[in-house]
Each structure stands twice: as C-alpha cells, then as structure tokens.
DRENTORKOL-3810 file (N, C-alpha, C; in nm, 4 decimals):
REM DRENTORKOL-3810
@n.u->12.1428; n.v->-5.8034; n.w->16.6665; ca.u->12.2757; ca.v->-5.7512; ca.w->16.6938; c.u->12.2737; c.v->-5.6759; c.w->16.8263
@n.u->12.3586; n.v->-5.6812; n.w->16.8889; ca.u->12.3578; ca.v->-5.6259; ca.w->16.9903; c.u->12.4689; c.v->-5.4505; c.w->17.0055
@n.u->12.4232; n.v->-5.3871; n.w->17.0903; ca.u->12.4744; ca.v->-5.2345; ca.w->17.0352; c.u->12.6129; c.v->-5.2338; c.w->17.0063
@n.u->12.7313; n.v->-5.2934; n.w->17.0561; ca.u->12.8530; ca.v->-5.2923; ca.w->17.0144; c.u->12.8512; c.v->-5.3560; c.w->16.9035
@n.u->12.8040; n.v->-5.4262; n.w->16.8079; ca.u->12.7942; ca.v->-5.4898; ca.w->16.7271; c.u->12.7820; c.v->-5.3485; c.w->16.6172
@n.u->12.6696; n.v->-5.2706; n.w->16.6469; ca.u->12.6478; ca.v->-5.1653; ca.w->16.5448; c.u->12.7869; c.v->-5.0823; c.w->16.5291
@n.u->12.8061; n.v->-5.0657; n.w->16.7061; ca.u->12.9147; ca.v->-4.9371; ca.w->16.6853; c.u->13.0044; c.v->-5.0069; c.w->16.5573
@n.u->13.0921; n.v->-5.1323; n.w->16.5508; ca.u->13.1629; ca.v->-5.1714; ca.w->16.5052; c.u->13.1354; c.v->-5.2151; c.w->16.3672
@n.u->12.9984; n.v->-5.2196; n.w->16.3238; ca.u->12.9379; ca.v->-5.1955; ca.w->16.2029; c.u->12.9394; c.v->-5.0517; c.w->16.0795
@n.u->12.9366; n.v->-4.9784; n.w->16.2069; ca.u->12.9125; ca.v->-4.8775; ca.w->16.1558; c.u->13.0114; c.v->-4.7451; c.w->16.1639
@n.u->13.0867; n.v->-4.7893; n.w->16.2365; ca.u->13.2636; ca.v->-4.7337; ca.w->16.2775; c.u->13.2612; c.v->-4.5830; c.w->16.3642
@n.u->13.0995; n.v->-4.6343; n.w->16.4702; ca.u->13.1058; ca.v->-4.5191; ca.w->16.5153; c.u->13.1464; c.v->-4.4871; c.w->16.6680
@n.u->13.2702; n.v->-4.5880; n.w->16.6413; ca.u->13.3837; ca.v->-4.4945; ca.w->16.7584; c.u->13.5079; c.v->-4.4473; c.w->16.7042
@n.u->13.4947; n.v->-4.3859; n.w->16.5840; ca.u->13.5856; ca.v->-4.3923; ca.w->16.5053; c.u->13.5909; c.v->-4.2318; c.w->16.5006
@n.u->13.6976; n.v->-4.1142; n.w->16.4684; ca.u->13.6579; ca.v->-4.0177; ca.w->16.5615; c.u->13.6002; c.v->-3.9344; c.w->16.4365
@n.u->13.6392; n.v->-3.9256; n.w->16.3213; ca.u->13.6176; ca.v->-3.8606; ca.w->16.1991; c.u->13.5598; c.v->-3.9788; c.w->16.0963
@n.u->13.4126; n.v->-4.0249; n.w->16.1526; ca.u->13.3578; ca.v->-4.1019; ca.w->16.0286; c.u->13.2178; c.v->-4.0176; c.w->15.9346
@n.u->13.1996; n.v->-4.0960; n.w->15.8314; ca.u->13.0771; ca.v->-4.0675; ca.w->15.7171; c.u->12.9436; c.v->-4.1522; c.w->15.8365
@n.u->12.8505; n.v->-4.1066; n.w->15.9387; ca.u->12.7702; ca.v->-4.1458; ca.w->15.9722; c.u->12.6810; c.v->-4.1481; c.w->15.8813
@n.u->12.6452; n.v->-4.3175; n.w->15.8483; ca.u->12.5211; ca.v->-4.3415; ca.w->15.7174; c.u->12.3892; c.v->-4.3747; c.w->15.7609
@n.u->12.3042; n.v->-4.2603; n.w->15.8134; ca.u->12.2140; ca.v->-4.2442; ca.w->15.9084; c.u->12.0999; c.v->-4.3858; c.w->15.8599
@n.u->12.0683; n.v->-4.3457; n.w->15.6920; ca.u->11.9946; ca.v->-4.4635; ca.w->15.6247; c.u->12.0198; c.v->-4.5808; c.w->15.6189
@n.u->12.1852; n.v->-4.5696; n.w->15.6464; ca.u->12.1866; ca.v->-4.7468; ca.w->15.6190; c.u->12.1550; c.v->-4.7751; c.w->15.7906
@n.u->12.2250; n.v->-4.7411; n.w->15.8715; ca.u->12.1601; ca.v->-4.7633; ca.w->16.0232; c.u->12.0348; c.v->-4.8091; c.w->16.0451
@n.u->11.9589; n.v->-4.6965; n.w->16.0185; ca.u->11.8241; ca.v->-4.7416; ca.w->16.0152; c.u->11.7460; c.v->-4.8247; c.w->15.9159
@n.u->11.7914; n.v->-4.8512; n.w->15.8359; ca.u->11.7570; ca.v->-5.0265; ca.w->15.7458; c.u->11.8108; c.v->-5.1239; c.w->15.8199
@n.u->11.9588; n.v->-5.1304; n.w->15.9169; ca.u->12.0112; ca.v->-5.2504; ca.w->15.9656; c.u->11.9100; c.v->-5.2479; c.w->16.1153
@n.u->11.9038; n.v->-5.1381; n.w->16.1281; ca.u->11.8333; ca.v->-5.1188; ca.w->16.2873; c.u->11.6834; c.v->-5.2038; c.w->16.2711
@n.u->11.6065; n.v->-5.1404; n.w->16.1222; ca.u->11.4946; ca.v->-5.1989; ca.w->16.0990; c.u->11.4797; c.v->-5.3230; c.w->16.0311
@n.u->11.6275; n.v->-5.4154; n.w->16.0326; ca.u->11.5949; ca.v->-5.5505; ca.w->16.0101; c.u->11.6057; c.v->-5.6439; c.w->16.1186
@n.u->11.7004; n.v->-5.5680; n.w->16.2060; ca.u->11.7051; ca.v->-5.6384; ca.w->16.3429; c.u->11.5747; c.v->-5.6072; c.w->16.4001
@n.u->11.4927; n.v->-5.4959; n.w->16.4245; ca.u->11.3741; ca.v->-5.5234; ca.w->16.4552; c.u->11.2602; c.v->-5.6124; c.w->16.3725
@n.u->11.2583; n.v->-5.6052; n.w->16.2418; ca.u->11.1645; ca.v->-5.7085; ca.w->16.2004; c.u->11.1442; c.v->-5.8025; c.w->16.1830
@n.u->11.3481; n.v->-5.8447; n.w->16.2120; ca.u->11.3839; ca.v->-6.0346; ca.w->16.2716; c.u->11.3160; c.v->-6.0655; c.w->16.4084
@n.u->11.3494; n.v->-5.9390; n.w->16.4655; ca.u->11.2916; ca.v->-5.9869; ca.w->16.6730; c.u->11.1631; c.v->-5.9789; c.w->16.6509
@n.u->11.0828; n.v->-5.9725; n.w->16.5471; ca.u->10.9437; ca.v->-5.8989; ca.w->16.6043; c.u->10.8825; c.v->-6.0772; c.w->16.5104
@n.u->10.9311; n.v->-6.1256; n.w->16.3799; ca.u->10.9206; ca.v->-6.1722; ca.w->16.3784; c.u->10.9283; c.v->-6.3222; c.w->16.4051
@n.u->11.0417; n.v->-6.3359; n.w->16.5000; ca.u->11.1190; ca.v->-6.4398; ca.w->16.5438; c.u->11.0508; c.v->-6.5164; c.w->16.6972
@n.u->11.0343; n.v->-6.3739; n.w->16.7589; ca.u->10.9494; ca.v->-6.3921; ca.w->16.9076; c.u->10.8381; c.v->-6.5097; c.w->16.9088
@n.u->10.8442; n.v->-6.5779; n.w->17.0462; ca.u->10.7532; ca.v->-6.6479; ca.w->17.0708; c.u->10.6929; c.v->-6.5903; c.w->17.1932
@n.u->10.6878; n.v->-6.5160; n.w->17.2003; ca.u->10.5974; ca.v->-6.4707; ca.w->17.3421; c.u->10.5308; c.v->-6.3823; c.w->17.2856
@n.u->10.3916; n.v->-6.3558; n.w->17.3297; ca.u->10.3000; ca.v->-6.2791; ca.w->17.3357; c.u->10.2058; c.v->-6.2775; c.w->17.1829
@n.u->10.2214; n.v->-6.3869; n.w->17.1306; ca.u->10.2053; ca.v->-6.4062; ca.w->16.9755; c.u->10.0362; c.v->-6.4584; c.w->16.9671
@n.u->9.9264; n.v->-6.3699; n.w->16.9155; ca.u->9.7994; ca.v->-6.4319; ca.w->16.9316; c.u->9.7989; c.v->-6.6105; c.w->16.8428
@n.u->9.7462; n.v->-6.7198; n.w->16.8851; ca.u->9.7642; ca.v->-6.8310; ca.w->16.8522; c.u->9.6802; c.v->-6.8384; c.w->16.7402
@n.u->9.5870; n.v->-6.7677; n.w->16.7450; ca.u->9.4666; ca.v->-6.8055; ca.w->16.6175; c.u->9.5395; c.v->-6.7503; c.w->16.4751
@n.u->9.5924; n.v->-6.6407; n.w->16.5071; ca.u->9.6527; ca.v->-6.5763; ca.w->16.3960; c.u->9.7991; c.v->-6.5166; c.w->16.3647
@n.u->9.8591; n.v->-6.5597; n.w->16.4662; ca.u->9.9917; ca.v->-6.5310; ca.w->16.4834; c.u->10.0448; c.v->-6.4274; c.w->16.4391
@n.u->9.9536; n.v->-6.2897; n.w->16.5284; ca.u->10.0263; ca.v->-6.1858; ca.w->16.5307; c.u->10.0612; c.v->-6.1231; c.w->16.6862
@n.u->10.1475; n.v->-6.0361; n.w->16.6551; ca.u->10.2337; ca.v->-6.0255; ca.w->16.7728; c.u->10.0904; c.v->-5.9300; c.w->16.8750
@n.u->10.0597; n.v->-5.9789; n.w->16.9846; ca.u->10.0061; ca.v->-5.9023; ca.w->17.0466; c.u->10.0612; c.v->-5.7072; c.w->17.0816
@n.u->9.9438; n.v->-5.6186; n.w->17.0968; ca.u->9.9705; ca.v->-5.4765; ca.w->17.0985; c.u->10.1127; c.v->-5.4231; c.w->17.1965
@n.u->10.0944; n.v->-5.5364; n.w->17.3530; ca.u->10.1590; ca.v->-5.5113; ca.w->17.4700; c.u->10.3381; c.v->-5.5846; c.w->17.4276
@n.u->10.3530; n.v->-5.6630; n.w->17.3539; ca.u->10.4300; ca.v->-5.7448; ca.w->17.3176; c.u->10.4744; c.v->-5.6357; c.w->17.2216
@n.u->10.4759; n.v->-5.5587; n.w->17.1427; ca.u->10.5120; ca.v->-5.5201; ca.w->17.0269; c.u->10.5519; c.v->-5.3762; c.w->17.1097
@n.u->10.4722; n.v->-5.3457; n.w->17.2173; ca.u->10.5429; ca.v->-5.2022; ca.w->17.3040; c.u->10.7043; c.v->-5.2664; c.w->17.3618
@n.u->10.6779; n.v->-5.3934; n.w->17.3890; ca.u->10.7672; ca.v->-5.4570; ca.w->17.4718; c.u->10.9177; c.v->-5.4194; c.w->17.3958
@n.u->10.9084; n.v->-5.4680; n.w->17.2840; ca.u->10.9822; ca.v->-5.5345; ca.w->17.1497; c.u->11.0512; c.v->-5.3446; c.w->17.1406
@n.u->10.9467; n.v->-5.2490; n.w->17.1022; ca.u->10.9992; ca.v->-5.1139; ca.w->17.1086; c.u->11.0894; c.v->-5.0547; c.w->17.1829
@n.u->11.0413; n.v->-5.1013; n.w->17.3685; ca.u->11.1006; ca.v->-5.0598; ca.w->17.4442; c.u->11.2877; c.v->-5.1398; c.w->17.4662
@n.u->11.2836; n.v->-5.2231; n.w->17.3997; ca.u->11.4053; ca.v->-5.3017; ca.w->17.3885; c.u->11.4505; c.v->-5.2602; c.w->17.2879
@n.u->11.3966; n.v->-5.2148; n.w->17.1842; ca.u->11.5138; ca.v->-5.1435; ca.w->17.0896; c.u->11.5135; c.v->-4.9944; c.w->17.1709
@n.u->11.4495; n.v->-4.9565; n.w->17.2145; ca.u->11.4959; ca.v->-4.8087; ca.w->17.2565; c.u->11.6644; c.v->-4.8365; c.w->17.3682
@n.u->11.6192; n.v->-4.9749; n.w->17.4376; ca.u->11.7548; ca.v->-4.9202; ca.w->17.5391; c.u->11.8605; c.v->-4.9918; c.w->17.4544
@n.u->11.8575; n.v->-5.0566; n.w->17.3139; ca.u->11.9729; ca.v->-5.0789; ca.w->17.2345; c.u->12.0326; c.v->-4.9691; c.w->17.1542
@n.u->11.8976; n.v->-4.8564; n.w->17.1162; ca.u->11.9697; ca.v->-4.7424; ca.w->17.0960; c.u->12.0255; c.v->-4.6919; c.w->17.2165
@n.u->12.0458; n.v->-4.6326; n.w->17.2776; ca.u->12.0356; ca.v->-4.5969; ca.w->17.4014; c.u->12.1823; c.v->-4.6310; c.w->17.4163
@n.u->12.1879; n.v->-4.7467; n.w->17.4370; ca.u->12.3352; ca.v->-4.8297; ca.w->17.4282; c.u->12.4412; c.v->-4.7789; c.w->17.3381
@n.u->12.3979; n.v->-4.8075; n.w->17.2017; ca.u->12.4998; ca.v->-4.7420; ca.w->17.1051; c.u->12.4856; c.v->-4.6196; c.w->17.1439
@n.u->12.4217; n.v->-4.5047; n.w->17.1505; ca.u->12.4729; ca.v->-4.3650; ca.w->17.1405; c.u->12.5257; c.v->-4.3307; c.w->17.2824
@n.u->12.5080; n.v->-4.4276; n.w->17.3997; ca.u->12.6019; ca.v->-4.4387; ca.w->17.4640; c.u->12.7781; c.v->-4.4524; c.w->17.4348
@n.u->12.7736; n.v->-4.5525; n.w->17.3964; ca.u->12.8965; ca.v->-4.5670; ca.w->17.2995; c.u->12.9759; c.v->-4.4897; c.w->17.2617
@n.u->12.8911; n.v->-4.3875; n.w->17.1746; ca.u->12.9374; ca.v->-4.2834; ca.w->17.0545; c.u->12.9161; c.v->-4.1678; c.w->17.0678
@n.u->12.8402; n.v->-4.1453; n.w->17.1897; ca.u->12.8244; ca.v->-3.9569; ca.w->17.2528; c.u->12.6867; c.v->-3.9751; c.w->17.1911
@n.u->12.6891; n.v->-3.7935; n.w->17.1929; ca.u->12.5337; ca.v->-3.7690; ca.w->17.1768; c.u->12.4802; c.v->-3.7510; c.w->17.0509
@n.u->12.5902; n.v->-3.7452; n.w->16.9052; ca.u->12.5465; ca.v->-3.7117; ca.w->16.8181; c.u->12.4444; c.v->-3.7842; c.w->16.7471
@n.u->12.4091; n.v->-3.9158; n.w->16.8253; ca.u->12.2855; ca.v->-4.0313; ca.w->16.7574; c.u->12.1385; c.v->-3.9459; c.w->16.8404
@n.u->12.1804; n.v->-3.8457; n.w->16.9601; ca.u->12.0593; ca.v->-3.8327; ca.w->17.0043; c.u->11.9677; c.v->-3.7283; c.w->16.9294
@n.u->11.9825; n.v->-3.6533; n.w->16.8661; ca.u->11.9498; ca.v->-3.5857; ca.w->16.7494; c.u->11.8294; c.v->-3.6001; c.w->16.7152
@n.u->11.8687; n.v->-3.7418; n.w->16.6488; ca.u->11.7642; ca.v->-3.7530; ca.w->16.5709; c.u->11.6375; c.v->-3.9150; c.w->16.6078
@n.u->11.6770; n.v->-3.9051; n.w->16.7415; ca.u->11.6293; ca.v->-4.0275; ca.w->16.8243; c.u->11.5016; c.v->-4.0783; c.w->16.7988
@n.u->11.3831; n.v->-3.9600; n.w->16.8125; ca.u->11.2851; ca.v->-4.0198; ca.w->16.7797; c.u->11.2376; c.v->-3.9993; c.w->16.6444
@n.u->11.3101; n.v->-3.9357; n.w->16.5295; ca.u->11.2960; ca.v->-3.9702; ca.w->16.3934; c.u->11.3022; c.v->-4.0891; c.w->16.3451
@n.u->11.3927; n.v->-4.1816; n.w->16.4591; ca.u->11.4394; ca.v->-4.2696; ca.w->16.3502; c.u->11.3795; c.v->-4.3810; c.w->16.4174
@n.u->11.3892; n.v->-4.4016; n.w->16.5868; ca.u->11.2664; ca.v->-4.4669; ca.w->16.6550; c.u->11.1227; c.v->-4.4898; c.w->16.5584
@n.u->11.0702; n.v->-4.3997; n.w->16.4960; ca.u->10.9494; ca.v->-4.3712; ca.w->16.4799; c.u->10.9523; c.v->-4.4681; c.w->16.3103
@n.u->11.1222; n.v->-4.4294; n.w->16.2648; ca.u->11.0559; ca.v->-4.4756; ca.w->16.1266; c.u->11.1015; c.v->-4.6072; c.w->16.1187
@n.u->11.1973; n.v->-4.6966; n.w->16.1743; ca.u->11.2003; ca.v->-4.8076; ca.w->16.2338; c.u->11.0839; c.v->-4.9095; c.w->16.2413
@n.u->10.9837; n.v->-4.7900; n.w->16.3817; ca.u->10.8991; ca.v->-4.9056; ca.w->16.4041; c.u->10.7737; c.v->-4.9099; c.w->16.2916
@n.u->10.7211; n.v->-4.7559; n.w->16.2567; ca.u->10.6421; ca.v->-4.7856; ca.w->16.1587; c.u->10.6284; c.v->-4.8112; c.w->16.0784
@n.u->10.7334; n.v->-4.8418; n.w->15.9944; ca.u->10.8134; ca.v->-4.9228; ca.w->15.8437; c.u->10.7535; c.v->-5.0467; c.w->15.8885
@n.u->10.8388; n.v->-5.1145; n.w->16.0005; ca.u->10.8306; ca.v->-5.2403; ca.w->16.0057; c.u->10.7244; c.v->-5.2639; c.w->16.0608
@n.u->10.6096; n.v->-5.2540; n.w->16.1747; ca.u->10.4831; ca.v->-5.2386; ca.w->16.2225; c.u->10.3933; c.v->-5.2780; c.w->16.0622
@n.u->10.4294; n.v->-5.1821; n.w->15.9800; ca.u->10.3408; ca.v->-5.2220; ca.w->15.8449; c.u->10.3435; c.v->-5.3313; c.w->15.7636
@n.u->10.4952; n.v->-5.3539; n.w->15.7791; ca.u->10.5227; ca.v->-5.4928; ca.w->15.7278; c.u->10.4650; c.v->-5.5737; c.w->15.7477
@n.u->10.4830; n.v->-5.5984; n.w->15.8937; ca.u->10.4083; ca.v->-5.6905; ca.w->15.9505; c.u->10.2830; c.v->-5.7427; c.w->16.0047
@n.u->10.2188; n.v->-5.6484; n.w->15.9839; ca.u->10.0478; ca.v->-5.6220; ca.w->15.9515; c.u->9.9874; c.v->-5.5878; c.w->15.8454
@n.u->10.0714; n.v->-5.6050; n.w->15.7388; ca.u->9.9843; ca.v->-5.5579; ca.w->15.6250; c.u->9.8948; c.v->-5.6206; c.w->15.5637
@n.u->9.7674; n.v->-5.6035; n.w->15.5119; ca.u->9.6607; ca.v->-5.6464; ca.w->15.4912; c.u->9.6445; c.v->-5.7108; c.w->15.3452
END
C-alpha cells in the first residue's frame, strides 16, 4: 500500500478520529512481510533468504512510507515512530527467519 492508501484506511485526515495504533501496525506489518516476502532482489539462491543489506533496504523504504503518512497527518504518528518501526520489523524479521 502506498502512504495515501493508509491515510484513507485509517481516516487519518479526518480531524477528530479513534487512531487504532494496533491495527496500523498489523496492516503496516503485513505490507512489510508481503514486500519482504515478495522481493526478488537480494534473495540468497541456495536458501532463499532475504540477504542482511536487502532487508536494511526493505526497512529503509518503509521508514520513508511512514514518513509519508505522518506527513499527511501532522506529527501525531511521530510519537511513537520508532516503537512501532521496531515492532514492525522485529515481528516480521522473526517470521521470516524462524527456525
């Protein structure tokens, strides 16, 4: 999804809404664990996991999609930026390496 997609998901240009921080970050962390799993670049061939530099890559592209939406919507997403950065990627990071 791309960040206007959320705002309009999530009705946050809307001036008096219920911001549903959890559901955000479940939709945020399925769009990342579709891109992370979907990617064809940087994918080791023997075992088809996403290389270390590839998976910073993948981070740094959801950071400027957050970035985007709380553009959007002011600053009240910046708050809690790298709480939710963090639980995003390491939710899904585990997923997708789990042993």
């Amino acid at each position: 999804m791309e960040a206007i997609d959320y705002v309009k998901l999530f009705k946050l240009d809307q001036e008096n809404y219920d911001f549903k921080r959890e559901e955000f970050i479940s939709e945020l962390g399925k769009d990342f664990l579709d891109y992370c799993q979907n990617t064809t670049i940087g994918i080791n061939p023997k075992y088809g996991y996403i290389y270390y530099y590839r998976f910073k890559e993948i981070i740094k592209n959801f950071e400027t999609k957050f970035w985007a939406i709380s553009n959007k919507v002011g600053n009240h997403l910046l708050r809690n930026y790298n709480a939710m950065l963090e639980e995003v990627t390491e939710k899904n990071y585990s997923l997708r390496y789990k042993n």
